[in-house]
C-alpha positions in Angstrom: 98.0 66.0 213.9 98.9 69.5 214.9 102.3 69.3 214.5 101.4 68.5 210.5 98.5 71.0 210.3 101.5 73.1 211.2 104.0 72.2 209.0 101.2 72.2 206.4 100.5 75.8 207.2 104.4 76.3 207.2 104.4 74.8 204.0 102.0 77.3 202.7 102.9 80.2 204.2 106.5 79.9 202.0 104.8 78.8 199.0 103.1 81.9 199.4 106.2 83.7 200.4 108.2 82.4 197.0 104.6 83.0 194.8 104.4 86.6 196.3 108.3 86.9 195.6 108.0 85.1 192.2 104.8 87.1 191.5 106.3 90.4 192.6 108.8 89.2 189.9 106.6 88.7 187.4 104.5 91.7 188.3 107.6 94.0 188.2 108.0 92.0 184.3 104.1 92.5 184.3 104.7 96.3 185.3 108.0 96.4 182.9 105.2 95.1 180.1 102.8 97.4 181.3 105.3 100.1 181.1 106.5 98.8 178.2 103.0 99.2 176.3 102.7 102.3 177.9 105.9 103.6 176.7 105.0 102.0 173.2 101.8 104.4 173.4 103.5 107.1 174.4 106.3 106.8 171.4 103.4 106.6 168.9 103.1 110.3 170.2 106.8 110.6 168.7 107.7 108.9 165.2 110.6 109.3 163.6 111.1 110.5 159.6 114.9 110.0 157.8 115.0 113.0 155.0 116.5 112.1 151.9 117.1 116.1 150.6 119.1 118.8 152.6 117.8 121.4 150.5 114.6 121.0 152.4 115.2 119.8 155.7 114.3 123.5 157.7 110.7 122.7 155.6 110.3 119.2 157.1 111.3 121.2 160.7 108.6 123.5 160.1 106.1 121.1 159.3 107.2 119.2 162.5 106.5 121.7 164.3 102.8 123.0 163.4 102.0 118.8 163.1 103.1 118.8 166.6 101.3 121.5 167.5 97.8 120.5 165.7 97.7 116.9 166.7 100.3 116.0 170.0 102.5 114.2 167.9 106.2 114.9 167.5 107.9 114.3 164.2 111.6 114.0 164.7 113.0 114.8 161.3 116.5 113.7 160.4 118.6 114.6 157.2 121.0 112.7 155.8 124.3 115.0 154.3 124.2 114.3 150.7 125.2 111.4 148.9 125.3 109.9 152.2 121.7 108.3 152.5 121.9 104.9 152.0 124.7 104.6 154.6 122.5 106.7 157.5 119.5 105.0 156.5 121.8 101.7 157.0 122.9 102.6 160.6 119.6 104.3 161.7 117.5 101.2 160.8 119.6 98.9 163.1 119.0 101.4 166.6 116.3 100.6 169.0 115.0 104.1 167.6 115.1 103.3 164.1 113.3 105.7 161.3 109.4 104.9 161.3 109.2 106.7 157.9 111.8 106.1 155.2 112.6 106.9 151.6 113.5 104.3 149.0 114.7 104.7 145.4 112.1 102.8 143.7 112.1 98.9 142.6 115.6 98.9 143.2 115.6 100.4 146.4 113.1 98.0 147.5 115.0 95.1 146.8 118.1 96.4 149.2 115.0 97.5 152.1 112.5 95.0 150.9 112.4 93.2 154.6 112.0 96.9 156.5 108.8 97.8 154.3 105.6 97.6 155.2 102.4 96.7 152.8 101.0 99.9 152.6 97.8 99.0 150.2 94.9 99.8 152.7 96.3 102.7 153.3 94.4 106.1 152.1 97.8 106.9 151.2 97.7 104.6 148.6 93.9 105.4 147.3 94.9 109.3 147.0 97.2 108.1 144.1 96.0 109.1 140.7 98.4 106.8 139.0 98.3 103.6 141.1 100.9 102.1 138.6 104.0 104.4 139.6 103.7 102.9 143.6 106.5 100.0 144.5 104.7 96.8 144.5 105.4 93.0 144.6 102.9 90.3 144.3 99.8 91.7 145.8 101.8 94.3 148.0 102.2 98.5 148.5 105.6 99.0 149.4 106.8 102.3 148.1 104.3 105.5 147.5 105.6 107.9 145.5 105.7 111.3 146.9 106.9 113.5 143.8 107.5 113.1 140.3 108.5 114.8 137.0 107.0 114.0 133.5 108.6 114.1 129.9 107.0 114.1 126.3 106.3 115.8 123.6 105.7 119.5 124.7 103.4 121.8 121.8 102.7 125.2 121.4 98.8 124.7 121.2 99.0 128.2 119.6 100.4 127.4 116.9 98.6 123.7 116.7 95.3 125.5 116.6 96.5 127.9 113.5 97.5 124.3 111.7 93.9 123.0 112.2 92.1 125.8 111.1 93.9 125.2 107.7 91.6 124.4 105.1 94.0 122.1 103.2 95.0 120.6 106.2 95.6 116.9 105.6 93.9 115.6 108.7 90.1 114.8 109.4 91.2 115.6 113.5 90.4 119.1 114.9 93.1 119.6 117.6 96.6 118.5 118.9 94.3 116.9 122.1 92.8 114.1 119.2 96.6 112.7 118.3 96.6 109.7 120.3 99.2 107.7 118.3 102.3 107.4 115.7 100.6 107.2 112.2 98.3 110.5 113.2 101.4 112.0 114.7 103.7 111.5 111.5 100.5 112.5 109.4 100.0 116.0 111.0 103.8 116.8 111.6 104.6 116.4 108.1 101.6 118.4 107.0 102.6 121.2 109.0 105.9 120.8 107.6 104.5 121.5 104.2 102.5 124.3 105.9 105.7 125.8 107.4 106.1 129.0 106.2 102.1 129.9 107.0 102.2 129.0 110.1 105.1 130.8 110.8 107.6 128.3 112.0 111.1 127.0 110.4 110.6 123.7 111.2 107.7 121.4 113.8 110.4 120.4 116.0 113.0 121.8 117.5 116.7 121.5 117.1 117.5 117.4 117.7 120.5 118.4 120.0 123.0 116.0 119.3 126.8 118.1 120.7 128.4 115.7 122.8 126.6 115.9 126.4 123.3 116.9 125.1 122.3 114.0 123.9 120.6 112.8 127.0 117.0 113.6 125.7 117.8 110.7 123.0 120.2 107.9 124.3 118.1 108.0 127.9 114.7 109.6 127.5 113.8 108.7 124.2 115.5 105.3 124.1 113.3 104.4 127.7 110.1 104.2 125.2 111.2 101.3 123.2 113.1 100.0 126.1 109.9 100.3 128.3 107.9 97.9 126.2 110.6 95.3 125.9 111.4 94.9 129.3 107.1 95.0 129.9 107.2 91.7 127.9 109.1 89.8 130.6 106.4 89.1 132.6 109.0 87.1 135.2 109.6 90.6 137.0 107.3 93.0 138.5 108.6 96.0 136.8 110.3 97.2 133.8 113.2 98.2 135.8 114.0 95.4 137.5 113.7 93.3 134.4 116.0 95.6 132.7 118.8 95.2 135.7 118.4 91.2 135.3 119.0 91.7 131.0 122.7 90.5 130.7 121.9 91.4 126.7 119.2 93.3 124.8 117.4 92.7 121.7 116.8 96.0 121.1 113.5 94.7 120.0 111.4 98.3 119.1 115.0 99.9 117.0 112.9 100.2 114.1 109.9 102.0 116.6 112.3 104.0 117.9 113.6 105.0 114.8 110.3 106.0 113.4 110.1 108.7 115.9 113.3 109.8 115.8 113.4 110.2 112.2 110.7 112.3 112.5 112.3 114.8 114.8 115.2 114.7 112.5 113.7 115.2 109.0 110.9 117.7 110.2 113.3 120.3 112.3 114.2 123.4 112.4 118.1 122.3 111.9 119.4 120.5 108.7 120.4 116.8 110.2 124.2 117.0 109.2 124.0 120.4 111.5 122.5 118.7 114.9 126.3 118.0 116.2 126.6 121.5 117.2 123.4 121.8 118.8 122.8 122.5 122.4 119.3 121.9 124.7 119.7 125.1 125.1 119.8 126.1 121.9 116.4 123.8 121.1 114.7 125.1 123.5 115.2 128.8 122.4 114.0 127.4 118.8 110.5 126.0 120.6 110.8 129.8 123.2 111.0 132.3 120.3 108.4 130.5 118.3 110.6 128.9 115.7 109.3 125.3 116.4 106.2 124.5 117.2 106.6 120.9 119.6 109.8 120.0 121.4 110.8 116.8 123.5 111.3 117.8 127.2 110.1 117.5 130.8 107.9 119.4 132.8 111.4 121.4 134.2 111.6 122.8 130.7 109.3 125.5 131.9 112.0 127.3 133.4 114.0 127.6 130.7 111.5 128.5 128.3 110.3 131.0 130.5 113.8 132.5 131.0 114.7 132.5 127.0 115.1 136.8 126.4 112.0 137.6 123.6 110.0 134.4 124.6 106.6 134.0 122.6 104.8 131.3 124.0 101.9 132.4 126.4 101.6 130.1 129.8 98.3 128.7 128.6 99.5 127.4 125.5 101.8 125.4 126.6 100.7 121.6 126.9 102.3 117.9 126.6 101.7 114.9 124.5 103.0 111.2 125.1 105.6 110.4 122.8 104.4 108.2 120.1 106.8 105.4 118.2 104.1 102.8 116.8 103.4 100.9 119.5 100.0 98.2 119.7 97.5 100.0 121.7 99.5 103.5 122.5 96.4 105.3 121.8 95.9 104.5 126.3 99.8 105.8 126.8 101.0 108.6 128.7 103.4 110.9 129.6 106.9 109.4 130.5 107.0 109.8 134.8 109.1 108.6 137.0 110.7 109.7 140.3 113.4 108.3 142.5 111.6 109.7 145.3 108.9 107.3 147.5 107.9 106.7 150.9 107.8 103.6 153.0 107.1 102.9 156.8 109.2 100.8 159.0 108.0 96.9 159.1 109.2 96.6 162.7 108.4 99.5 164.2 105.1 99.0 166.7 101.6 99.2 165.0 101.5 102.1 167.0 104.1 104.0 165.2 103.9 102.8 161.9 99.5 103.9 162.2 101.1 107.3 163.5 103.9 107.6 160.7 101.0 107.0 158.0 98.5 109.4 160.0 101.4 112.0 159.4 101.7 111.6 156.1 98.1 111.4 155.2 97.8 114.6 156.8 100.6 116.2 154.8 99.3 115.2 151.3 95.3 116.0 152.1 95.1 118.4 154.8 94.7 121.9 153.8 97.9 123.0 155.8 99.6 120.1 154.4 99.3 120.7 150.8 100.3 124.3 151.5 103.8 123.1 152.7 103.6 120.6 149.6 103.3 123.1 146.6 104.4 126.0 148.0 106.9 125.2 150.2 108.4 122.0 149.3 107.8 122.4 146.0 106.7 119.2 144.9 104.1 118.1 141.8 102.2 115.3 144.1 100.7 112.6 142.6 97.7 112.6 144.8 94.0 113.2 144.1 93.6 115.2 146.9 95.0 118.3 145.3 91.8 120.9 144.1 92.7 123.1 140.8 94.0 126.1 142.9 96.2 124.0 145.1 98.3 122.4 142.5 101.4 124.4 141.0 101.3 127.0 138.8 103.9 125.9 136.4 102.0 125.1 133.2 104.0 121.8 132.1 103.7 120.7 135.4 100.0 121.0 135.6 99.9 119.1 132.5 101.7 116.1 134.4 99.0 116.0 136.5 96.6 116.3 134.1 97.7 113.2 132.5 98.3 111.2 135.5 94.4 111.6 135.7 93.1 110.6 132.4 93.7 106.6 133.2 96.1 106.3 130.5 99.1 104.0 131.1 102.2 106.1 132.5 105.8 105.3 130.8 108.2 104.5 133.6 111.4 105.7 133.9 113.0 102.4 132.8 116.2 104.2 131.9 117.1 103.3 135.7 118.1 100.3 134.4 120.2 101.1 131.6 124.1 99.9 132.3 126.2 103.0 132.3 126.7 106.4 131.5 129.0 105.2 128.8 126.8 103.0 127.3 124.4 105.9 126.8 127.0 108.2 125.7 127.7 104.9 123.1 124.4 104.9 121.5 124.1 109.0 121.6 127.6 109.0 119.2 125.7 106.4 117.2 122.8 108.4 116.5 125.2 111.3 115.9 126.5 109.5 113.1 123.4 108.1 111.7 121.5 111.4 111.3 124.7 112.8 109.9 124.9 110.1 107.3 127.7 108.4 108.7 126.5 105.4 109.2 123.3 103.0 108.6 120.4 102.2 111.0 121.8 98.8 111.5 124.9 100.3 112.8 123.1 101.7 115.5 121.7 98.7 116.2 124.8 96.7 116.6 126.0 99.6 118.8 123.7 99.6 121.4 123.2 95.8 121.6 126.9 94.9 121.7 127.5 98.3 124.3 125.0 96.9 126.1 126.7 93.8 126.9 129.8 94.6 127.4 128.9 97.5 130.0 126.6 95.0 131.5 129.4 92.5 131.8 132.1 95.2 132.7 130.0 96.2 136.1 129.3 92.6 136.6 133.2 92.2 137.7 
């Protein structure tokens, strides 16, 4: 009986021996975890953001640095060289340290990073945008939040839009250039004025349709995204416009005659004759619109600038204002401003909750703190499509004030569809078209064919 009480107690005396050893095993793997969260907790203290623009990197260092210093976290900041990012982003996201905070190029960027981006819809991130519409989504997810963007449209002198309305012959019943909401009012008031010309002091409403080859690019890619816009919309099989456009092997082309509308009316109500446009510049239209000669010009908010710079300028900052651009669409009276940006965030899917709560923390701080927004207007530059920005913190340019402004009426914004468009040469193939057409050359239905059949065959060419 002893002799088994002993072995018994042998027995359990090395049990205990290999559960001690085992356990110290699986302690020093419970410590490893242990450490392991710890260290986890300790890198949410550091998160990790891949820049996409050189030009600012030493701004994003500075920023590190005082977010550092406010709150305990670091922000390591890394820039790709240009025209390099997709290739860093590609090798960074595979390390152990991969980027916590990332930039994609919109829909299309999504679909290359899609499985590295978190939903990012209950973030306050997301609620600061005034134009929810412009933010990557699929089904019911956030994955992109736009960061910056630019807005194009029809840009007035309100001075001289205010002299038309106090006409007494005018041929409207509407008060002011705010009250044109779509085609048929536009067209009705720019071809008043044009009969009005000489009183109001102008040679012609618009300025010079720039049509030289390689300044066509405000009508083969910014004009022609409006009717593009709305025929991609109609394929509801794709989230966005873009995307839809990318999977069109052919066009319809199914808002020409829309397009048309507006475009004849920049052509016949200008300050150049039609069969002149080939020789015109940007430049020189937007010294027609600068010098008072025109009283509305197609542009984006960077137009500024220029007008600004143009020697013997006449237009006053605070007459300076946009309108959507109008071609006879159902229900444009609720559209905006054409915006767009190839420019959004998104945070690491894999990274730890830790770090992707810290990486959003950062740049909810940047886009609503008062520090933060300083860096964002004045230092980085950016018009931010956030309602977190008061009056006196958004940027003093007046066009791009006037983005913002109508990112925050709740009208529908006009993405930048043109994304999807084939090829330069394809646009530079429907630019040459309208060349011809406003110089008499050739019909509307040439145009037509033009575009339709380029499209195609681009489309088919990059498909090799």
């Amino acid at each position: 009986m002893k002799k088994k009480l002993l072995c018994l107690m042998i027995c359990v005396m090395m049990v205990s021996c290999l559960l001690a050893g085992c356990g110290g095993n699986q302690q020093a793997a419970g410590n490893g975890k242990t450490d392991k969260t710890k260290e986890e907790a300790s890198a949410a203290k550091e998160i990790y953001f891949l820049n996409f623009k050189p030009e600012i990197a030493q701004v994003y260092d500075t920023i590190a640095k005082d977010y550092e210093q406010e709150t305990g976290v670091k922000v390591k900041v890394v820039t790709a060289a240009s025209g390099t990012y997709e290739q860093t982003l590609k090798s960074e996201i595979a390390k152990s340290d991969a980027p916590t905070i990332f930039q994609i190029n919109g829909p299309v960027g999504y679909q290359s990073w899609k499985d590295y981006c978190l939903d990012l819809k209950g973030t306050k991130l997301y609620s600061y945008l005034t134009d929810k519409s412009l933010a990557v989504t699929s089904g019911e997810g956030v994955y992109g939040i736009p960061y910056v963007v630019e807005g194009y449209g029809i840009i007035y002198n309100d001075a001289v839009m205010k002299k038309y309305f106090a006409l007494s012959d005018k041929a409207v019943s509407i008060n002011s250039a705010d009250q044109i909401n779509n085609f048929n009012l536009l067209k009705q008031v720019v071809e008043d004025m044009t009969k009005h010309k000489d009183e109001l002091g102008i040679k012609g409403v618009f300025a010079s349709t720039s049509l030289k080859a390689g300044e066509q690019w405000r009508w083969q890619t910014h004009l022609a995204n409006v009717p593009f816009y709305y025929e991609f919309k109609d394929n509801t099989q794709y989230d966005n416009t873009i995307l839809a456009g990318l999977a069109a092997n052919n066009i319809e082309f199914k808002y020409a005659d829309n397009f048309k509308n507006i475009f004849d009316l920049y052509l016949n109500n200008s300050c150049t004759d039609r069969k002149l446009l080939g020789s015109k510049s940007v430049d020189d239209s937007m010294a027609d619109f600068a010098l008072g000669n025109a009283a509305m010009v197609q542009n984006g908010n960077w137009a500024w600038a220029q007008i600004k710079g143009v020697s013997g300028n006449t237009v006053k900052e605070s007459d300076i204002k946009f309108m959507p651009i109008y071609i006879g669409m159902p229900g444009e009276e609720k559209q905006g401003l054409c915006i767009g940006t190839e420019n959004y965030f998104a945070i690491n899917s894999k990274a730890t909750k830790e770090k992707q709560d810290a990486s959003i923390a950062f740049l909810e701080w940047l886009f609503s703190s008062d520090k933060g927004k300083q860096y964002v207007t004045k230092d980085l530059g950016f018009i931010a499509p956030f309602n977190t920005f008061k009056d006196d913190e958004k940027p003093a340019d007046p066009l791009a004030r006037e983005v913002l402004s109508w990112m925050g009426k709740g009208t529908n914004s006009v993405a930048w569809t043109f994304a999807a468009f084939p090829s330069e040469d394809f646009k530079n193939y429907f630019g040459d078209a309208l060349l011809e057409y406003a110089q008499g050359n050739n019909k509307w239905e040439d145009v037509v064919k033009i575009v339709k059949d380029s499209w195609a065959s681009e489309r088919a060419k990059n498909a090799k």
